[in-house]
FISETOR-29106 format. One record per residue (C-alpha): x, y, z. Coordinates in steps of 0.1 Angstrom, whole numbers, plus 5000, padded with zeros to 4 digits. Layout:
! residues N
XYZ
...
This chain:
! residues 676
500050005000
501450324987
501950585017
501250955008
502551275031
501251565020
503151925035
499852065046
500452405053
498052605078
500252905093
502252635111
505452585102
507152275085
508352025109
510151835084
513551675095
515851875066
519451785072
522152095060
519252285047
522752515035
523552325003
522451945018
520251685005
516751625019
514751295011
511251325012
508950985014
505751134994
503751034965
502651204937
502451244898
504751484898
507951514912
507051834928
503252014928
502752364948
499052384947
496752664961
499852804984
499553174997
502253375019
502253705028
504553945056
502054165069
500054345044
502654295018
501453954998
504153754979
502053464964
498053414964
497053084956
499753004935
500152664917
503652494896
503952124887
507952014884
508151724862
511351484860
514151604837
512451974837
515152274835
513052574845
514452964852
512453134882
512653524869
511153804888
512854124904
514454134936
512054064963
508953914945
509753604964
512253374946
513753294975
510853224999
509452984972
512352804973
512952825014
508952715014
509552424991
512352315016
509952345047
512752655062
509452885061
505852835059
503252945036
500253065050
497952785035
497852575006
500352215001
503052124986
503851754979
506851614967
506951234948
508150914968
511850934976
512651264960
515751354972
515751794970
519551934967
519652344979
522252604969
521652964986
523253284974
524953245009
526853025029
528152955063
531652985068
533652665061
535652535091
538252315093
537952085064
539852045035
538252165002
538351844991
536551705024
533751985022
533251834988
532451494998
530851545026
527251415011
525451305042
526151255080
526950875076
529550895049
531351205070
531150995102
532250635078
535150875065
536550985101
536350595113
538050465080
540850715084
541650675124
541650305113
544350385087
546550545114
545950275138
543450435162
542450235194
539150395197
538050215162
535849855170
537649615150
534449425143
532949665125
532649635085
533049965080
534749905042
531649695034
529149985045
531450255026
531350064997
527949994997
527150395001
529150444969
531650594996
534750494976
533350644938
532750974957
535951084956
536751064921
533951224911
534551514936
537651604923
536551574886
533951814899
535752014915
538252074885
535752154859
535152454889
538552594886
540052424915
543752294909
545551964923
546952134949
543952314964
541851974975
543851915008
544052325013
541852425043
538652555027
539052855057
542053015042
540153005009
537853284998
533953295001
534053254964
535452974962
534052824994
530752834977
532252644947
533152394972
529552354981
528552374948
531152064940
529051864972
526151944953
526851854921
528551474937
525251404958
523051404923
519751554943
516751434921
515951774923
518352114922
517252424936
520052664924
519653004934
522053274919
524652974912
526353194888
527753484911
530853314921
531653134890
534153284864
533653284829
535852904823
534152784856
530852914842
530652754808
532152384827
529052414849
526152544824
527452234804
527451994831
523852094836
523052014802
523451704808
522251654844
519851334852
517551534875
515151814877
516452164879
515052494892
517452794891
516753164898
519153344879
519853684863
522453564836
519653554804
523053394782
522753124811
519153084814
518953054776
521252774771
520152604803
516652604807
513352474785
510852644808
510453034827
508253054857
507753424865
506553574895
504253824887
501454014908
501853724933
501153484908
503553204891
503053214856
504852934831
506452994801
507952694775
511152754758
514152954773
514153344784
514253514751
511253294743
509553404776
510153754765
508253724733
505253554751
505153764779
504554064756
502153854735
499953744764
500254094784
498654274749
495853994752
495554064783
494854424776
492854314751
490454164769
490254334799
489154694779
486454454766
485454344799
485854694809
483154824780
480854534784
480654644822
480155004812
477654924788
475554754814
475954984836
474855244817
471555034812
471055054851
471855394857
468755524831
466255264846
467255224884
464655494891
462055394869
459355124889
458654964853
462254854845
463754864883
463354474880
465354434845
467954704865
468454494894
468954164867
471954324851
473554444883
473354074893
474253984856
477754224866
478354064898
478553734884
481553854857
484953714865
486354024870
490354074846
492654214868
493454544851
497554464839
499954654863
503454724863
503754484890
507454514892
509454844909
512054944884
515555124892
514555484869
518355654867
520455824845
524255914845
524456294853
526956424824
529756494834
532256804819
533756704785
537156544791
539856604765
539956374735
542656154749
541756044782
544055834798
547355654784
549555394795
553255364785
555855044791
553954944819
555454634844
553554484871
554054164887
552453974918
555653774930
556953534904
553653604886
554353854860
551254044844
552654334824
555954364807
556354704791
552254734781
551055024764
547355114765
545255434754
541555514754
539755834737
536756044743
533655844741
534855484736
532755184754
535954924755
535554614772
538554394783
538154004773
540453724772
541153454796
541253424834
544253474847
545053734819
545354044840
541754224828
541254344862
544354434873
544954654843
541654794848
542854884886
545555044868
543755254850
541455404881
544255454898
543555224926
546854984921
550455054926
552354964894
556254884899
557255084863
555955304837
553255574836
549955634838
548455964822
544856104823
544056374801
542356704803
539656734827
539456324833
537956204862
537855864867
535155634890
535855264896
533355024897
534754714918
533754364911
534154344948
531154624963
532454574995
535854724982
533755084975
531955065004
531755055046
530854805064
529355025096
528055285073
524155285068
522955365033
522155675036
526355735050
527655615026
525455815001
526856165015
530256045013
531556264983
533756484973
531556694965
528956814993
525456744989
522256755009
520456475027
517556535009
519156484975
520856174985
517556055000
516056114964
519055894945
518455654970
515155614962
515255574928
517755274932
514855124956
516555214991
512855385005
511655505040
513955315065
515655135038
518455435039
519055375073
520454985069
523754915075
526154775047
526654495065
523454395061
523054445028
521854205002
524454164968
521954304949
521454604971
524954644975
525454684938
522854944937
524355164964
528055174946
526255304918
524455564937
527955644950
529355724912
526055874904
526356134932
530456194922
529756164884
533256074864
533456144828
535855784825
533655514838
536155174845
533554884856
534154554868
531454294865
528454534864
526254344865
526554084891
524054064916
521554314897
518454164887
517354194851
515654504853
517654674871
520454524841
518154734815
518255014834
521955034838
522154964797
519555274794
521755534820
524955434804
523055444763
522955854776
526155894792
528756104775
531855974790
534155694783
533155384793
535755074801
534654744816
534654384821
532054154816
530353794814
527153884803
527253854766
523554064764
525154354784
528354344763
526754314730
524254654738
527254854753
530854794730
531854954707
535554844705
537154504721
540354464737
541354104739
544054054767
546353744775
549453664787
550254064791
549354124754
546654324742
545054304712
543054614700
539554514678
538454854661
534554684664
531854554682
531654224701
530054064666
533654194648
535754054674
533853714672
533953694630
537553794635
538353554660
536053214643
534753214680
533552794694
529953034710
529453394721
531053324758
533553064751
534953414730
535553614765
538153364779
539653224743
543453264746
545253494717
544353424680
546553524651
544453804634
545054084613
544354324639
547354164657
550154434660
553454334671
555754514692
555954894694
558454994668
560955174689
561154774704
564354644690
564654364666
566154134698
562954264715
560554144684
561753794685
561953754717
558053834719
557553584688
559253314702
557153364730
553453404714
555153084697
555052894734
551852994742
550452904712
552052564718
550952544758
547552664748
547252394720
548352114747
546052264775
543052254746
543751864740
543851814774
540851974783
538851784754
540551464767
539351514803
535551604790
535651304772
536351104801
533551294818
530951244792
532550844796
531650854834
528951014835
527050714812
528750464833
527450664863
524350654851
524150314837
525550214872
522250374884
520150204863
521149854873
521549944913
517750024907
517449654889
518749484914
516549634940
513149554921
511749204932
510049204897
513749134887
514148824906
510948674888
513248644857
515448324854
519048444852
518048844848
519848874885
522648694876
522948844844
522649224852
525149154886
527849084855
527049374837
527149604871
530349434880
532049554842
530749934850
532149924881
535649844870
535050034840
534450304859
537250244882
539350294851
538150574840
538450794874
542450674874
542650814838
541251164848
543051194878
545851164857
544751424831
543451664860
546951634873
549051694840
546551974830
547652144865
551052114860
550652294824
549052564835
């Protein structure tokens, strides 16, 4: 007899046993046609309602992007779904055995495990399993000899996790050398690709992935979108990355006037029939709108009149029994901004000549040159490692450099946008703080009414930093610049942690601004509306294109439109060589060298194509492995002469297979670290 557990939800809250709600794995034991089904669900804080009677079905093998602006409630749908919070009524019931995987925007501090450790630790058993196997490895007293502990590993999968962690955890930009590295002395970015990797090895059923992108970089990024691609379980993401969301996903669900509304295909599909169903909706509701007038007209001549009060009172009844259209809204508080202009800079507005910087051993720049002129949108590609942001540090004048000279030019004033917010702003400030910090004096008022266009409003100026959201934190550093207004705009990652449209905002303010505009990006949308010219750096070479982000690809026979912002250097014709006051000594030195890169970067390429092989190899394997676990454990199996025996042989050959395979791309991780 099936059992069913439904999450009834009354204004009580969840008493469901979730294990690391912070990036763990939850098994449910419900029944269902779906994997997941929210039905009838309302929640609302105070007066202020997030979702009324809302309703999604999440079928197996469904890739679905949760879209809305910051605070319609992606969050709480997803911390209601794990049972952390409570709807107000309504259920939500999950399918037999579902296991549910969680990744938050942010994490608790790691502690003393290694990265590799954090990585495998997939449930309590296996952590505790781990501990006992290694204190029996060092010949521990307090470990009972009696107990099978290899037997129980095994038959967790214990002794495959490790394997696939570190496969995982190199496709996320981790090297060799950083598994057994204390995740502590790492940073928070990287801690949360740790999680990300635990993720990733416990294979939920069911990934809830919210803002999974923030951390990544641009080779991490395009390792995990494809990983995705190919991943055996359901996936809900919230994500403001529309390059990511249209490669990714097959379905939009967007929350809109505390509804959930489903869309099939990926975003750019969800924008098309959004605007076709909103202009329906119009539609129709005007004709509800004159129907209802036209009836009431009829009532308001007769009402009075004894011989047709009877036929008045039918159509008011006739109205009252209308499904009323909700008259279309713009349900969604928009960031309204525009760059104050600042005074007209010269025509050449800042120049860099033979400049050196190095971090250690690491060299960056070795007698670089670099201008930029009135009115250019440049942004800086190439791949990581490359120096983009260090030379754009350089150019806001925020980092030493050990030789050379940097030059702005009549009336420049340049404002840096850090990748890092926290960088621009202080901790212990409120809002409102670290709005009136300029150089320029201004009153509270006016900073009051900047802050309120960028959605800080009523006691929202009075938050601390500290307390701050990404999102909100990214809004205040552009109030910041908007208050001090440059003329030479240097941005790093704009776009992170804004929502999308608060993104097409920041494309219209910076459409209007007459400055120069230099910046970094991964957000192939934001980088097509803004360049106009593309400087691709590696190995401390630039590479000037005189075009748009379409030129650079055509000139560059670009794999996609992202795999083109970390591509190492191409041989182009807009490849100049050295500076001719370089001597001739000087110009073959610097072709010998483009000469070895060219060769590293060809081995590194057929390396990293060998090692996805292997993991497109494993990963069928894995899944095959799966398939005949699953076999074995169906009694219907066992009512098949020899089926047992025959799939135990085939499970045996995976397993070894697989064995194999993890020993071959350990090997290739390794020799892949050592090139680079």
């Amino acid at each position: 007899m099936k059992m069913k557990w439904n999450l009834r939800l009354n204004g009580r809250a969840n008493a469901t046993g979730v294990f690391g709600i912070y990036l763990g794995l939850v098994f449910f034991s419900l029944s269902g046609f779906s994997m997941l089904t929210i039905a009838e669900v309302n929640k609302a804080y105070g007066e202020r309602i997030l979702f009324d009677e809302v309703k999604l079905v999440v079928n197996r093998e469904d890739r679905l992007g949760l879209v809305g602006p910051n605070g319609a409630g992606k969050s709480t749908l997803f911390s209601m779904i794990l049972g952390s919070d409570s709807a107000d009524s309504g259920k939500i019931d999950l399918e037999r055995g579902v296991s549910l995987g969680f990744l938050p925007q942010e994490i608790t501090p790691a502690g003393e495990e290694s990265v590799l450790e954090l990585a495998t630790a997939v449930s309590p058993e296996i952590v505790e399993l781990q501990k006992k196997l290694k204190a029996l490895e060092e010949d521990s007293d307090e470990i009972d000899p009696h107990d099978d502990l290899h037997t129980r590993f095994e038959d967790l999968g214990g002794y495959q996790i490790e394997p696939k962690a570190k496969r995982i955890l190199g496709g996320l930009g981790f090297r060799v050398s950083d598994f057994d590295r204390p995740a502590r002395e790492m940073s928070g970015g990287w801690v949360m690709r740790a999680y990300l990797a635990r993720l990733l090895v416990q294979e939920p059923d069911l990934l809830l992935l919210d803002e999974p992108t923030n951390h990544l970089d641009l080779e991490a990024l395009l390792w995990f979108q494809g990983y995705l691609m190919n991943y055996p379980g359901a996936i809900v993401v919230i994500s403001h990355d529309r390059e990511f969301l249209n490669n990714l996903v097959g379905g939009i669900v967007e929350i809109r006037q505390s509804r959930l509304i489903r869309y099939r295909g990926n975003y750019e599909d969800f924008l098309v029939q959004r605007e076709a169903n909103e202009a329906q909706l119009l539609a129709a509701y005007k004709n509800q709108q004159r129907e209802i007038a036209h009836i009431m007209s009829f009532v308001d001549r007769f009402r009075a009149k004894s011989s047709k009060a009877t036929q008045a009172q039918s159509k008011l009844k006739q109205i009252a029994r209308i499904k009323k259209i909700d008259a279309p809204v713009q349900s969604q508080r928009q960031i309204k901004f525009q760059f104050p202009q600042p005074v007209r800079s010269g025509l050449k507005v800042v120049t860099l000549k033979d400049i050196h910087q190095a971090y250690g051993t690491n060299v960056v720049y070795r007698g670089m040159d670099f201008k930029a002129e009135r009115g250019q949108r440049m942004v800086f590609v190439g791949p990581n490692g490359a120096g983009k942001s260090t030379l754009i540090k350089i150019l806001a004048g925020v980092l030493d450099f050990q030789s050379g000279s940097r030059e702005l030019g009549h009336n420049v004033k340049a404002g840096y946008y850090s990748q890092y917010r926290v960088d621009m702003l202080e901790a212990n400030r409120t809002a409102l703080e670290e709005a009136l910090d300029t150089r320029q004096p201004i009153t509270e008022q006016f900073a009051r009414s900047v802050l309120g266009s960028f959605l800080f409003q009523g006691d929202d100026v009075f938050k601390k930093v500290s307390v701050l959201s990404g999102g909100e934190k990214s809004r205040l550093a552009l109030v910041k610049l908007l208050l001090d207004p440059p003329n030479l705009l240097l941005m790093d990652e704009p776009t992170t942690h804004l929502d999308i449209p608060s993104i097409d905002a920041l494309l219209g303010a910076i459409a209007q601004f007459k400055g120069t505009l230099i910046f970094i990006s991964h957000d192939v949308y934001f980088i097509r509306a803004v360049a106009n010219q593309v400087v691709h750096i590696d190995d401390g070479a630039l590479t000037h294109f005189v075009g748009d982000y379409q030129y650079y690809l055509e000139k560059t026979a670009a794999e996609s439109e992202r795999a083109a912002l970390t591509a190492g250097g191409k041989n182009t014709s807009n490849s100049g060589g050295p500076p001719e006051r370089r001597k001739v000594k000087t110009k073959e030195r610097k072709r010998l060298e483009a000469e070895q890169r060219q060769a590293r970067s060809r081995g590194q390429k057929a390396h990293r194509e060998a090692i996805h092989h292997l993991e497109r190899e494993i990963l069928a394997l894995e899944t095959r492995q799966a398939e005949l676990t699953a076999e074995l454990e169906n009694p219907e199996t066992y009512e098949q002469p020899g089926r047992p025996q025959e799939v135990n042989r085939e499970l045996g050959g995976v397993v070894s297979a697989l064995k194999s395979l993890n020993q071959d791309w350990e090997a290739a991780a390794t020799k892949l670290a050592e090139m680079g």
